[in-house]
C-alpha positions as CSV (number, residue, x, y, z in Angstrom):
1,X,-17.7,14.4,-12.0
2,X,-14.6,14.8,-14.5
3,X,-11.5,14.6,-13.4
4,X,-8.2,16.3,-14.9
5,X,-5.4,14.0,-14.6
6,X,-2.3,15.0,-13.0
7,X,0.4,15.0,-15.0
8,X,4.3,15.8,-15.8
9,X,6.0,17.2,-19.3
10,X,7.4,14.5,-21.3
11,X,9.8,16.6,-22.1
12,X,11.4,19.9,-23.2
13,X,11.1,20.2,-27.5
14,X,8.2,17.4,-27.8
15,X,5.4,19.4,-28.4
16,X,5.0,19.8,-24.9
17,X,2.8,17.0,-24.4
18,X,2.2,15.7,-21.3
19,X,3.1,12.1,-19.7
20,X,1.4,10.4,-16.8
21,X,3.5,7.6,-14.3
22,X,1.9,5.0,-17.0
23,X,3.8,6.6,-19.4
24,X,6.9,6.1,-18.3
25,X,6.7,2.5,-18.4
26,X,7.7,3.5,-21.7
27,X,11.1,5.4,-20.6
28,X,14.2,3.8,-19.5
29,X,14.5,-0.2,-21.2
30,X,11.4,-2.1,-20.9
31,X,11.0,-4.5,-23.1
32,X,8.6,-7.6,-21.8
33,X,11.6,-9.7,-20.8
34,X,12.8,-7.1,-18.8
35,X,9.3,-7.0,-16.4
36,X,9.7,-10.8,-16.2
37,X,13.4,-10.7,-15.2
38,X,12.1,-7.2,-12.8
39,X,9.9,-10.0,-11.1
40,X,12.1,-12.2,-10.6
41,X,14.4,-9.8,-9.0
42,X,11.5,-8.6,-7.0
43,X,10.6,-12.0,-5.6
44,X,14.3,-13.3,-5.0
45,X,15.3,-10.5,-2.8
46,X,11.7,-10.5,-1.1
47,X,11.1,-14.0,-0.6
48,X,14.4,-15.3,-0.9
49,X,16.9,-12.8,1.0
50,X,13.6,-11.5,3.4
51,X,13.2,-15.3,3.7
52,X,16.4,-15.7,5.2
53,X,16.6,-12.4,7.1
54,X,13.2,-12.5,8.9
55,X,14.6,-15.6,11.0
56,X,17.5,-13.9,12.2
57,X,15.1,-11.0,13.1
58,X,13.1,-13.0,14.9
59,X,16.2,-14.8,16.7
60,X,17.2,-11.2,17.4
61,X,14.2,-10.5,18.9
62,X,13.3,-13.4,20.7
63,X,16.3,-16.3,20.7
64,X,15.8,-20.2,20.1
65,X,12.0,-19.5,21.6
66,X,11.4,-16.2,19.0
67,X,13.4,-18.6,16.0
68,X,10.5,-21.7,16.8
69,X,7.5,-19.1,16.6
70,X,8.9,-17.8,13.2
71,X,9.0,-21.2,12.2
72,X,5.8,-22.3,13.5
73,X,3.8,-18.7,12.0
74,X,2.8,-18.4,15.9
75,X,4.2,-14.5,16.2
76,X,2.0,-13.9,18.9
77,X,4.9,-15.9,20.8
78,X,7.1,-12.9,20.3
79,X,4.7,-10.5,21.8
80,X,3.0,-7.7,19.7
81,X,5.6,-5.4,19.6
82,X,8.0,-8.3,18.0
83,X,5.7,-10.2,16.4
84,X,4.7,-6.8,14.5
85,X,8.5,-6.2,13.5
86,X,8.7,-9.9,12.4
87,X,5.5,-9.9,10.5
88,X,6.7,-6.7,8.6
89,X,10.5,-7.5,8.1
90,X,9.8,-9.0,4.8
91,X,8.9,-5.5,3.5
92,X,12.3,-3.7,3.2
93,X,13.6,-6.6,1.2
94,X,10.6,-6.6,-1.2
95,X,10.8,-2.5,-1.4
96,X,14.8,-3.3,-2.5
97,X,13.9,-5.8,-4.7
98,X,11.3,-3.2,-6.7
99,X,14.3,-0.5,-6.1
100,X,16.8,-2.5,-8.1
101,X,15.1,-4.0,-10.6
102,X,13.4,-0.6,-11.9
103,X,17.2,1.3,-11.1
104,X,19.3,-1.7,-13.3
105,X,16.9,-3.7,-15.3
106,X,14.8,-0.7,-16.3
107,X,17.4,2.4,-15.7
108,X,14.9,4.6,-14.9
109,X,14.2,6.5,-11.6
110,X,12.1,4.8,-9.0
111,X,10.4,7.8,-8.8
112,X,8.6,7.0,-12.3
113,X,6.4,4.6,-10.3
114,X,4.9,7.3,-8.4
115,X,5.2,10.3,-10.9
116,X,6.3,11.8,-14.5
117,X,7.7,14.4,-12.5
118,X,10.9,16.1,-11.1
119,X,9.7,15.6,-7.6
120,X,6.6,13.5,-5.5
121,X,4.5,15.4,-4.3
122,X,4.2,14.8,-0.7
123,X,1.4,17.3,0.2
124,X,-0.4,15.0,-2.7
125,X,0.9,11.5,-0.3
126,X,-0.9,13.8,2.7
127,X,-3.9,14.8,1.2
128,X,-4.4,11.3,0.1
129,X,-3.4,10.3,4.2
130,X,-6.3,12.5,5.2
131,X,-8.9,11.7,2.9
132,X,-8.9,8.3,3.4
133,X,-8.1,8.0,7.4
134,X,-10.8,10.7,8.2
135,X,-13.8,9.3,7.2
136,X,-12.5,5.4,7.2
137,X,-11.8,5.2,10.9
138,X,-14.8,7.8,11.5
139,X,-17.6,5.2,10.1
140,X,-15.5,1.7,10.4
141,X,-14.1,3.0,13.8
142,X,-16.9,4.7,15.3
143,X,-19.3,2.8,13.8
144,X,-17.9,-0.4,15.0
145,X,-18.2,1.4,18.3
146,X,-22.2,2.7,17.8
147,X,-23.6,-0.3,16.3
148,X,-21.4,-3.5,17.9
149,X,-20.7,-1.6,21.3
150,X,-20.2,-5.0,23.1
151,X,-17.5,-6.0,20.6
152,X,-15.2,-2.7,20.8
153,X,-13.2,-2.1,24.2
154,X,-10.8,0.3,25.3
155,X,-6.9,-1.6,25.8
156,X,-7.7,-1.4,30.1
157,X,-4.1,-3.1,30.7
158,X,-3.1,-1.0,28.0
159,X,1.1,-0.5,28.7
160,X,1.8,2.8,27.9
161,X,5.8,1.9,27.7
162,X,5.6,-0.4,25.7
163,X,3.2,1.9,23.4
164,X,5.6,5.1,23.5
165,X,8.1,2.1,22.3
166,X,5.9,0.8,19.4
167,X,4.8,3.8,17.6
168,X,8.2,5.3,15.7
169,X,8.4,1.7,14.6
170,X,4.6,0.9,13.5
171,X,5.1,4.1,11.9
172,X,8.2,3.4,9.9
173,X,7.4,-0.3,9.2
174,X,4.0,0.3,8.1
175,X,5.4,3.3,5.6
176,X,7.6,0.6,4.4
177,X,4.6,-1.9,3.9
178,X,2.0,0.3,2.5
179,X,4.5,2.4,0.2
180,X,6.2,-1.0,-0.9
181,X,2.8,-2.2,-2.1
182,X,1.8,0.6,-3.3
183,X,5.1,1.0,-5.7
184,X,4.7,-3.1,-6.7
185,X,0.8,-3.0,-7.6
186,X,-0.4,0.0,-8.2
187,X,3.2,1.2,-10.0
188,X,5.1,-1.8,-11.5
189,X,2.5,-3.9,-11.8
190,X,0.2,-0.9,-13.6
191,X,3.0,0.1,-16.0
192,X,4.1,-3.6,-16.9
193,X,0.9,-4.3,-18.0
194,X,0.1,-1.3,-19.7
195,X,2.5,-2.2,-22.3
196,X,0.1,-5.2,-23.1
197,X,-3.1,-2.9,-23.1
198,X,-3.3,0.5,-22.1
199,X,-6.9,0.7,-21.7
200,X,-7.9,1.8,-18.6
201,X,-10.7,-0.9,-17.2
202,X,-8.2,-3.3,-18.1
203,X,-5.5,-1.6,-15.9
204,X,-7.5,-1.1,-13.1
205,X,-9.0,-4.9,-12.7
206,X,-5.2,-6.8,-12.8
207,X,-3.8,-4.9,-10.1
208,X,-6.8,-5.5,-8.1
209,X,-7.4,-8.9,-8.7
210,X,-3.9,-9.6,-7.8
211,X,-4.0,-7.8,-4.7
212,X,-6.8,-9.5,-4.3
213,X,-5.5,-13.1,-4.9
214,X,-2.2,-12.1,-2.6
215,X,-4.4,-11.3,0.5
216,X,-6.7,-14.8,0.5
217,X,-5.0,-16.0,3.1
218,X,-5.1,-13.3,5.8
219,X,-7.1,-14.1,8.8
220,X,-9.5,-10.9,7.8
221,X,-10.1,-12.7,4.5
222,X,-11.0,-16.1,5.9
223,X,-13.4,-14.4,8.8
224,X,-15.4,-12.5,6.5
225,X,-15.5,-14.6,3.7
226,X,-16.2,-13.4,-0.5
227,X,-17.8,-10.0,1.3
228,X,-14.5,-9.0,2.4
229,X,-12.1,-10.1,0.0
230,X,-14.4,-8.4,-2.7
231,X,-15.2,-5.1,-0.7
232,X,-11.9,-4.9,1.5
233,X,-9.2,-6.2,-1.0
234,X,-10.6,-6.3,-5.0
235,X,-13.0,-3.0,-4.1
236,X,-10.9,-1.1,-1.9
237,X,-7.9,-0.7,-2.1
238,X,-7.8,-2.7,-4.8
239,X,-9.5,-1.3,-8.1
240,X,-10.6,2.2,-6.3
241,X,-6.7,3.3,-5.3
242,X,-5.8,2.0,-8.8
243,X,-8.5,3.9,-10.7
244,X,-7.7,6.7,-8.7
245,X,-4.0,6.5,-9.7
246,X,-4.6,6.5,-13.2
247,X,-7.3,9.7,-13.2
248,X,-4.5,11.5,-11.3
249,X,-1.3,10.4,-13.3
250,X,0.5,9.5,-10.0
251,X,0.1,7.0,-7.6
252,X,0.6,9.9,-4.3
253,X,-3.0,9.7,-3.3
254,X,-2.8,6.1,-3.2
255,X,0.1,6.3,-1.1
256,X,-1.2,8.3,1.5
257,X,-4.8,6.2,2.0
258,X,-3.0,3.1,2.0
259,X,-0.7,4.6,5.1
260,X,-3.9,6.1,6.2
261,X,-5.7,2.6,6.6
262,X,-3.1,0.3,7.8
263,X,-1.8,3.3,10.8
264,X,-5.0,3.2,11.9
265,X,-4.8,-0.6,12.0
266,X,-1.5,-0.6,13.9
267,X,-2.2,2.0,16.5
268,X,-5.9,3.0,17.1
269,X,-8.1,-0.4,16.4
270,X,-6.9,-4.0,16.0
271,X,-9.7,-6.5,15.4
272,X,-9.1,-10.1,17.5
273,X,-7.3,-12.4,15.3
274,X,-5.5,-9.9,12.5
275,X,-2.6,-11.1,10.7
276,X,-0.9,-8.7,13.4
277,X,-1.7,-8.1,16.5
278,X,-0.6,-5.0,17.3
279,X,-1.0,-3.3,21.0
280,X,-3.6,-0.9,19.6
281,X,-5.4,1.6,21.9
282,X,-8.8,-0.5,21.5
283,X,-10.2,-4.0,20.3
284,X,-12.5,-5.4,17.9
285,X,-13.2,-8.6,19.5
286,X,-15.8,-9.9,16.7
287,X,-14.9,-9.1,13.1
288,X,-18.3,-8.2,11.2
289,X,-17.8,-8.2,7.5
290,X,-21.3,-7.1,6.4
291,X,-20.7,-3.9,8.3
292,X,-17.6,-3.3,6.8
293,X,-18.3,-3.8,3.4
294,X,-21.5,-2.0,3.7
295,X,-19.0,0.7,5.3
296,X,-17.5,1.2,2.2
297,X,-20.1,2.2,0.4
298,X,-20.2,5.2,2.6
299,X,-16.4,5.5,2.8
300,X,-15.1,5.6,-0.9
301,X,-17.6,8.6,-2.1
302,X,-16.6,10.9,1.3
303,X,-12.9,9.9,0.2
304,X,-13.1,10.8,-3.2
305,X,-15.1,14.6,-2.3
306,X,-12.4,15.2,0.5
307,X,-9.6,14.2,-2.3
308,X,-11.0,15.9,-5.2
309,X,-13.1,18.8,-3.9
310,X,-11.6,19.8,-0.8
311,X,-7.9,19.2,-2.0
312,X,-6.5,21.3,-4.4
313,X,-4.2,19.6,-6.6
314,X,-0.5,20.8,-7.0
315,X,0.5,22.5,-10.4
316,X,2.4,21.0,-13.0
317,X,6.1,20.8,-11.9
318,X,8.9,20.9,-13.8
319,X,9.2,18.5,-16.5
320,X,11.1,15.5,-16.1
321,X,14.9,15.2,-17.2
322,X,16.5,13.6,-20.3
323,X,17.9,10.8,-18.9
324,X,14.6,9.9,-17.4
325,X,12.7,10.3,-20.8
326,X,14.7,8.6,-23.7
327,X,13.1,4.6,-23.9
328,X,15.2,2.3,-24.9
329,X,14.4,-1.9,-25.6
């Protein structure tokens, strides 16, 4: 199946050749030192400031008691709306952090880690959304149900309060989340690198071997074992989103699976000893990682059809401005 990459103008009186979101590494300042000092921006105001913050969110949240469970990683103490919040406070420092180091250290648009162009495409973000979280929580969902039905149970105590009060925020934290790693691996990460090599294979492997490495010590990771940190976090989302992202030119598709996988996560099915427990309609009580990694096997050519055959993709859009398109060192 060939693809043809989605892609923005470079610019108006060059030719009119075409850029992609790896391009524009390339716009703006970006010499290496400046992706170093980016990370070190990144990490300071996510681990650093978030490091301080999350406390007070959890003192917020809980008092001295909700402060001790922070401390002690138990934020099952805080309850699963509050240990959800807790968990994913950390995000919207790490989403600044990216903000301000491509904004001042690069001075380019933060946009250019999604797209070469004017303007996202957010029916793009939604086919991607829809693509992924049809037949993903169709075959891992429903399947969980059909082959391991004594493991998956409906939420019988289920509070419906405290449900109506967790879904505006499992919908605005997880955004933050997804979109925040989204923008680090598969757009500053991508872009930083491809001014060491830009050959694709190459581009596709670091971002998922990081992502890879950074999710080793989730509970998922150390249930399942090498099946699911190859199938759920190298595989998927790992090198699939990313090759994705470089056929299309923009990171929007991976935006929208990556929301698409973790909503689900956070409001339909939780599996028994997540990183978050979240007060999910149903429960996975057993985590099986064959059948989820044999799951994806299924999962990834049904999302790529949906995405690329029953999806059209937008038109060009206007090219992207000046100020957005001169590189400087």
């Amino acid at each position: 199946m060939k693809f043809k990459a989605i892609k923005g103008h470079l610019g108006i009186g060059t030719e009119g050749k075409d850029a992609t979101y790896v391009e524009a590494a390339g716009w703006g300042k970006y010499r290496w030192w400046r992706y170093v000092l980016g990370l070190v921006v990144i990490f300071f105001v996510g681990l650093v400031v978030g490091g301080i913050a999350v406390p007070r969110v959890a003192f917020l949240l809980g008092g001295q008691e909700g402060l001790a469970a922070v401390s002690r990683l138990d934020y099952a103490a805080l309850g699963p709306v509050g240990g959800f919040v807790a968990v994913t406070a950390i995000f919207p420092f790490f989403l600044a952090g990216i903000l301000i180091a491509v904004t001042l250290v690069h001075q380019r648009h933060p946009r250019t880690l999604v797209t070469a162009r004017e303007k996202i495409s957010w029916r793009r973000v939604g086919h991607g959304f829809v693509a992924w979280f049809v037949p993903f929580w169709l075959i891992a969902g429903l399947g969980q149900y059909l082959f391991y039905p004594d493991t998956f149970s409906f939420n019988f105590n289920f509070d419906f309060a405290t449900f109506a009060l967790f879904v505006p925020l499992a919908l605005v934290f997880t955004a933050i989340q997804t979109t925040t790693e989204e923008l680090f691996f598969r757009g500053y990460i991508v872009q930083g690198v491809s001014l060491i090599w830009s050959n694709r294979v190459f581009l596709a492997l670091v971002p998922a071997v990081i992502f890879a490495l950074a999710h080793l010590f989730n509970p998922e990771a150390s249930a399942g074992g090498w099946l699911t940190v190859f199938f759920n976090y190298f595989l998927v989302p790992g090198l699939v989103w990313t090759a994705v992202s470089l056929i299309d030119g923009t990171t929007e598709l991976a935006i929208g699976a990556h929301f698409a996988n973790n909503i689900g996560g956070s409001l339909l099915m939780g599996v028994a000893g997540n990183a978050v427990n979240a007060p999910t309609l149903f429960t996975v009580s057993k985590f099986h990682a064959t059948y989820t990694a044999l799951s994806m096997l299924v999962v990834v050519p049904v999302f790529l059809a949906i995405a690329y055959k029953v999806f059209k993709r937008d038109e060009a859009s206007e090219p992207v401005s000046q100020s957005d398109r001169i590189g400087r060192r």
